[in-house]
N, C-alpha and C positions, 0 to 999 in steps of 0.2 A: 255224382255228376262232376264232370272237369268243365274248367274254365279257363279258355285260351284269351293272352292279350292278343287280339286284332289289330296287327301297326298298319296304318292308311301307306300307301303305296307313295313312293318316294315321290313322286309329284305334287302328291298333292302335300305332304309336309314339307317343302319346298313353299309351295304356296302361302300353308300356311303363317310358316315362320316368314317369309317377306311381310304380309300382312300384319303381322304382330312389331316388325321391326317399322315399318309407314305408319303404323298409329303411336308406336313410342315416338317418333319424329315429329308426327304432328302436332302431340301429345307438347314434347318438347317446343316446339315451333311455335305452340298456345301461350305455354309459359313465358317465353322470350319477348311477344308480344305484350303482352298486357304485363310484363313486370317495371318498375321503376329504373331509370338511367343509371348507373352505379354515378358512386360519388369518389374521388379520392380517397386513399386513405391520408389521416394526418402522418405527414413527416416528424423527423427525429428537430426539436426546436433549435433555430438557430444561434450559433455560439459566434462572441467576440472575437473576433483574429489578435491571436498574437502582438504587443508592442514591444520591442527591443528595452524602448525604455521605461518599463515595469520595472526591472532591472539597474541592480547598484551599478556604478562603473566598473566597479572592478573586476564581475564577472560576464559582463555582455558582449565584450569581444571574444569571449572563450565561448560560449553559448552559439553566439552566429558562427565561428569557424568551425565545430560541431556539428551543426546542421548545416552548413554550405556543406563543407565534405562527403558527410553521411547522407546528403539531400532526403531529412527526415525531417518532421514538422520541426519548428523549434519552441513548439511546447513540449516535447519531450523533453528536451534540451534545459531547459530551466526549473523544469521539476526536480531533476532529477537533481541538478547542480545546490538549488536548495536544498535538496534535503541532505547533500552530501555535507553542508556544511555545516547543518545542524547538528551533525555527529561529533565535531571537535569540540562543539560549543557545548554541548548536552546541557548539565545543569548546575554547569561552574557558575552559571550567570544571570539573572533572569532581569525581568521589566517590571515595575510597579507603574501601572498604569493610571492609577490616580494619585493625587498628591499626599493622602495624610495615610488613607486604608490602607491597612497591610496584606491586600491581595498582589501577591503577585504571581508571574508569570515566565515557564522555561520554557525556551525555543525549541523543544521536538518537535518539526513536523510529519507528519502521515501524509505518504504522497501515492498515487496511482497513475500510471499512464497506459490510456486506451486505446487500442486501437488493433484490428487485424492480422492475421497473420504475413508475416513478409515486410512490416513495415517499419523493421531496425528500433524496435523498443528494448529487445536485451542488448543489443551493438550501442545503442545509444548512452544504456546508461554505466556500462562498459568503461566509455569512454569516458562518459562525467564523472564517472568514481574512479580516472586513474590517479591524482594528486591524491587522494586518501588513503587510499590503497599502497602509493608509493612511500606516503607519509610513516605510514605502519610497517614497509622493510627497511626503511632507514632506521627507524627508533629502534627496533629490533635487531638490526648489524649494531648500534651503538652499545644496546645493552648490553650484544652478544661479547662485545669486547673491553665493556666496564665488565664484567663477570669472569671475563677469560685473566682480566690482569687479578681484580681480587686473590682468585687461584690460583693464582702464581705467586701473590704476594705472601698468602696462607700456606700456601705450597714450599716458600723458603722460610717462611717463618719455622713451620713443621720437621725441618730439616735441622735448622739449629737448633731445634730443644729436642731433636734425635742425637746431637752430635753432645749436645751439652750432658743430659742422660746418660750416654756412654763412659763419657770422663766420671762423674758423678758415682756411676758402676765399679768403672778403674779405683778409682779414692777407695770406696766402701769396702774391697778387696782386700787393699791395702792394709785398710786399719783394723779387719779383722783377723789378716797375717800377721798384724802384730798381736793381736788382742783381741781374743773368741767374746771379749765383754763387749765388747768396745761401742760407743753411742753412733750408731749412722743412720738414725732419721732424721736429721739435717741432708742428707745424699739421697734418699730415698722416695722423696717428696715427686707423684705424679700431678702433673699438671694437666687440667682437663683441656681436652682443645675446644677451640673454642669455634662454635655451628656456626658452618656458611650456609650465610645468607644470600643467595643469588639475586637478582632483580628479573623482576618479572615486567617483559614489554606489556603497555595499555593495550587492549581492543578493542576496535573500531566497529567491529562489523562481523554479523553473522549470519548465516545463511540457511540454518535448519538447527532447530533448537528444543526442547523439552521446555515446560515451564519452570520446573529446578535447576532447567539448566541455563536458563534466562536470569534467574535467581542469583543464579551462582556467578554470571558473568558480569553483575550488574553489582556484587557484592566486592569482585574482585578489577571492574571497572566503575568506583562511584562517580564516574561523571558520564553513566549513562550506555547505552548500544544500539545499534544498529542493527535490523531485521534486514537484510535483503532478498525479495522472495522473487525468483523468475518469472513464477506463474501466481499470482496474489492469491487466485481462486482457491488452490489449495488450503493456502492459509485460513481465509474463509469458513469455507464449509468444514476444515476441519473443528474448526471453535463454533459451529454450528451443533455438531453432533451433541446426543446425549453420553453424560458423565463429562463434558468438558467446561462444562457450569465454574468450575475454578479458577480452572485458564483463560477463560473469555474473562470472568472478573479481574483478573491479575492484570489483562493487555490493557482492559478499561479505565484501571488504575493507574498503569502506567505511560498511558499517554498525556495526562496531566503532568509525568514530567519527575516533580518536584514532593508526591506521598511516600509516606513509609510504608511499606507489606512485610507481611509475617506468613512463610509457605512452611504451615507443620503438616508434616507426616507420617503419623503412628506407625505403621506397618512396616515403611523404609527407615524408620526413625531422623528422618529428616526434619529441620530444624533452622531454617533461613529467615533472618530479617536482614531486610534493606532497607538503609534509609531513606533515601531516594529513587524509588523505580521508574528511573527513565529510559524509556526507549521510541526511539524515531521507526518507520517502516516505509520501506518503498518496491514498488514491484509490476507489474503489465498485467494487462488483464485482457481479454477479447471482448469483443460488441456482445456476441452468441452468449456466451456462458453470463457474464454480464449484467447481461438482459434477463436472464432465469431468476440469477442469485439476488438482483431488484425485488424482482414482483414478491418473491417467498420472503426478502427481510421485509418490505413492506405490507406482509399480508398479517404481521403481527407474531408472537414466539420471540422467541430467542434473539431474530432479526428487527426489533424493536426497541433495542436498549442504545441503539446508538450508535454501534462498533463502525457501520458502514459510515456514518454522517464525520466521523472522527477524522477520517481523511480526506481533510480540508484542500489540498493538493489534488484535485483530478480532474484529470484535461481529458477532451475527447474531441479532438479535431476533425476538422476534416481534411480526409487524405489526398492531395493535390495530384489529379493523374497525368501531371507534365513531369518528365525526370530529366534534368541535366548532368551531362555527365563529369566528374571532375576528379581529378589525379592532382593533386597538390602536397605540401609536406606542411603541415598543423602547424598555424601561428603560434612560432615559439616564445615571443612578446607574451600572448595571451596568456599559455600556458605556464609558462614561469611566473606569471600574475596570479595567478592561481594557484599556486604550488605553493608559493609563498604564503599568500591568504591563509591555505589551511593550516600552515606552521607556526600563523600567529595566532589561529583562533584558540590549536591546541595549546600554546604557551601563553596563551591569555591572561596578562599580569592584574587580576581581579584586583587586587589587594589597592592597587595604583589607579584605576579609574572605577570602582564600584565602590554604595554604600552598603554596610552591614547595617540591618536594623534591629532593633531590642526584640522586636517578635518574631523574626523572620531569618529561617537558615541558613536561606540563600542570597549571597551579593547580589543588588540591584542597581541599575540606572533610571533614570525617569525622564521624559520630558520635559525639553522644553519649555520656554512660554507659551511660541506659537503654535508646538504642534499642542501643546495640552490641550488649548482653545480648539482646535480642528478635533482632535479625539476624544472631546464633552459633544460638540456638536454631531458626531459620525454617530455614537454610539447613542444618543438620546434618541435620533431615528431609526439604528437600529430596533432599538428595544421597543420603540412604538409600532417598528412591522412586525415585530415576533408576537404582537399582542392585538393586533386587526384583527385575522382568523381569515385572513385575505389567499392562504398558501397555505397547500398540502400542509398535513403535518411531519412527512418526512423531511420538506424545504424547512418547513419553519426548525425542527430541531437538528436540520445542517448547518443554516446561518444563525441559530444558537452560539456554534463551537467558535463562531469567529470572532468570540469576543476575547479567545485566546490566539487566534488564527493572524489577527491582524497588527497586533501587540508586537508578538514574532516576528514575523514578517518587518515589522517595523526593527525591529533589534537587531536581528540579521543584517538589515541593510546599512543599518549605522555604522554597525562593526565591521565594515567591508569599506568604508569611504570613508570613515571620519576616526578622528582619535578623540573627539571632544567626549565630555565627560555626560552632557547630555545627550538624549536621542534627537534629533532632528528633525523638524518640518518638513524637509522634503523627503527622509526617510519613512516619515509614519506616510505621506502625500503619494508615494510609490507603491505601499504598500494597499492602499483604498484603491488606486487605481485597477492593480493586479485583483483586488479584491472581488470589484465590477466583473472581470473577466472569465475569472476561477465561476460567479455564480452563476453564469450562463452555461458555463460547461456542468454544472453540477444540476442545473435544473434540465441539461440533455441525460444527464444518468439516470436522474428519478424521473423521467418520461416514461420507462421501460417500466416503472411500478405502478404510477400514477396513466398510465392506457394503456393498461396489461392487453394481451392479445394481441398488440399492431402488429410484431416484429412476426410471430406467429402465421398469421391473416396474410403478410406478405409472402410468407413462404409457401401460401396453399397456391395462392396465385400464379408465385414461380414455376410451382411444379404443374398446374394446369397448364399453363403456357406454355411450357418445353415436353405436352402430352405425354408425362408421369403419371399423371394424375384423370384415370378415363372422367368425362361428362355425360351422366350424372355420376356422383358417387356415393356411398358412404361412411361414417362416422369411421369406422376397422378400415378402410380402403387408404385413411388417414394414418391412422397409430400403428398400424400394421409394417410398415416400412422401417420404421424408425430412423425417422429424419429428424434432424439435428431442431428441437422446439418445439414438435411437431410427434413427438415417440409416444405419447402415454395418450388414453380415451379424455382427459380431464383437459391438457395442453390443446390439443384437436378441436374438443368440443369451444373450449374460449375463442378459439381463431375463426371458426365458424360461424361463431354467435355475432363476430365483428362483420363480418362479411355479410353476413347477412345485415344487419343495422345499417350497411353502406350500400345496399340492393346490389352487393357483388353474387351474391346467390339466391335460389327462392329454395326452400323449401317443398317437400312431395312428402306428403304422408301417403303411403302403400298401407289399403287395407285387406288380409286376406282371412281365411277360416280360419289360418294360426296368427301367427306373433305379429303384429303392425310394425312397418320397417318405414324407415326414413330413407329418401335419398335428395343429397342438394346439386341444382342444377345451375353452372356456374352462367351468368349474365355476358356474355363478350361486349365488348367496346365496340 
């Protein structure tokens, strides 16, 4: 027996499918009803604005003529300026921040600056890195021409004991024309020459590096280097990976500044200690990527040892959408003020304003009277909010770090404004203040860990709004695109879950003979 499908006549499946499409609407129209008012989602927490005078004298007029020009936050602007000057300073010099302990402290800072695409974070710090940068082709012509004269000097020296050899030759001829016996190793005598030694210019700053080969810069620069990374992220997630368990320990190490490390390597036969591994980093990073690399370091692994909270430096402004436009020629006052600066910090005569201590390797300065009293009083509240259990525990072990953070910061500023031989009260006072500001910005960075999903939840919404996204949907209708937050079943499903906790969606369980399917139907305003 044959069995024919019988399709109903194009009317009435017409019909039908109208009728199927009015009960999913009413269907929907049911749920819209009886579902709860959405509710906002939480915003990115509010950050401090910028004050000029956070800021030593010396560099605040080069920081606003920077951002006036650039018309770029001028929190970029002073990250970056700090950190450039933590490069000359590295760990010729540190802070004993209490009076008798021999704890002390070297100014590398770790800096980051946030913000979007377009909004002049590599131009920026471009710019605040040129007196460093400059600093380093000057020393480098100087050397080039302490070396070139050496070679010259060697060059005629080698000349005369060629010419002298010759005569030397002539004689020895002589006396064996007369006399095949005759003694001429008095004549004969070669003299070794003797190895140039060229000079090798200091560096400042590097840009992409191995961890031996960090090793190696930092053995052949001992007062420290500079990381400068375009894109941070990379940096990141590459010390993220498995097998780079090493090199994450080494950067950990070395942002203290002022430890010894030992990098062996059997297989390479490598072989590196350095006394002091210090290195500063500074670098941009976007909101998006960001916001990922948050929630995973704070979700525990590898991202729980600190490396994020280390850079005490991270600003995350917000982006001002008025732009003025300006054509000017860069305050050359400022910048010469500047230029300077970094020419003293690199010839920073330690020996003449720092103490050497019986336990301690590195020159220091100290406080004060009055800042001491101000920095017994800062840090005794510190340490009683690190111990409340009042704050995340990613906030509590960020404002852990600024018990070297604000020491710096203090040192830095001293050594920009003052020649006194103590640190100053209103340098360690500028630096609590900046302090205040930095934590606001840092408690907007760990918002993206601590309310995983928001940024997420936003973007589901964006794309319902601009109908990317059909009403109702699915879980795959989601991940299946691969939208930037929003790519993987697991990212999807978190932003989901938020939307729904805020009645931005309701839930439809579909149940049929087969598999039970979900679909979320979005709530309109």
């Amino acid at each position: 027996m044959i069995f024919k499908t019988v399709q109903a006549p194009p009317d009435t499946q017409k019909a039908y499918s109208t009728a199927l499409n009015h009960e999913a609407i009413d269907k929907r129209k049911a749920l819209q009803k009886n579902a709860e008012p959405p509710e906002p989602l939480p915003e990115l927490p509010e950050v401090m604005q910028f004050d000029y005078d956070f800021l030593p004298g010396a560099i605040r007029d080069y920081v606003v003529d920077i951002s006036e020009r650039m018309q770029c936050p001028p929190d970029f602007a002073a990250v970056n300026t700090y950190v450039m000057l933590s490069a000359p300073i590295g760990c010729k010099i540190g802070i004993r921040p209490k009076r008798r302990d021999n704890w002390v402290i070297v100014p590398n800072l770790w800096g980051a600056t946030i913000g979007g695409s377009g909004v002049m974070k590599s131009p920026n710090r471009t710019e605040a890195f040129r007196p460093l940068k400059q600093l380093q082709v000057d020393i480098s012509v100087e050397i080039a021409k302490q070396n070139d004269e050496i070679i010259k000097q060697l060059n005629a020296m080698f000349a005369g004991e060629e010419i002298k050899k010759s005569i030397r030759r002539t004689e020895a001829k002589k006396r064996l024309k007369k006399d095949e016996e005759a003694d001429i190793s008095d004549l004969i005598i070669d003299h070794a020459k003797p190895e140039i030694k060229e000079k090798t210019p200091p560096r400042f700053i590097t840009n992409n590096a191995t961890v031996e080969a960090l090793g190696q810069l930092m053995i052949d620069n001992p007062n420290g280097i500079l990381f400068e990374a375009d894109e941070l992220i990379g940096l990141l997630k590459n010390l993220d990976k498995q097998g780079q368990e090493g090199a994450r320990a080494f950067y950990l190490t070395a942002a203290d500044g002022n430890q010894s490390y030992t990098i062996d390597r059997i297989i390479r036969g490598t072989n590196l200690h350095i006394e002091s591994a210090c290195l500063s980093i500074i670098g941009g990073i976007q909101p998006g990527v960001l916001s990922e690399y948050v929630r995973d370091a704070l979700s525990g692994g590898a991202g729980a040892d600190g490396l994020l909270q280390r850079f005490g430096l991270m600003v995350y402004p917000d982006i001002s959408p008025n732009y003025k436009y300006v054509d000017r020629f860069p305050d050359k006052k400022a910048k010469q003020t500047v230029n300077d600066l970094v020419k003293k910090l690199h010839g920073l005569d330690v020996v003449a304003i720092a103490t050497i201590g019986e336990f301690c390797k590195t020159p220091y300065l100290q406080f004060d009277d009055a800042a001491q009293e101000v920095f017994i009083e800062w840090l005794c509240k510190l340490e009683t909010r690190l111990r409340s259990g009042e704050d995340h525990p990613a906030i509590v072990s960020h404002l852990s770090k600024y018990r070297k953070l604000i020491p710096s910061l203090a040192l830095i500023n001293h050594l920009c404004d003052s020649t006194e031989r103590k640190v100053t009260e209103s340098a360690l006072l500028r630096a609590l203040a900046y302090s205040e500001y930095l934590e606001s910005h840092a408690r907007r960075v760990y918002s993206h860990g601590t309310q995983p999903g928001i940024d997420a939840a936003k973007a589901i919404l964006g794309k319902l709004k601009a109908d990317k996204l059909s009403n109702p949907f699915s879980l795959r209708d989601v991940y299946k695109n691969h939208w930037t937050g929003i790519d993987t079943p697991k990212k999807a499903q978190s932003a989901i879950e938020v939307l729904l906790d805020y009645s931005h969606l309701i839930k439809e369980e579909i149940f049929t003979d087969g598999r039970p399917s979900t679909l979320y139907h979005w709530v309109k305003v």
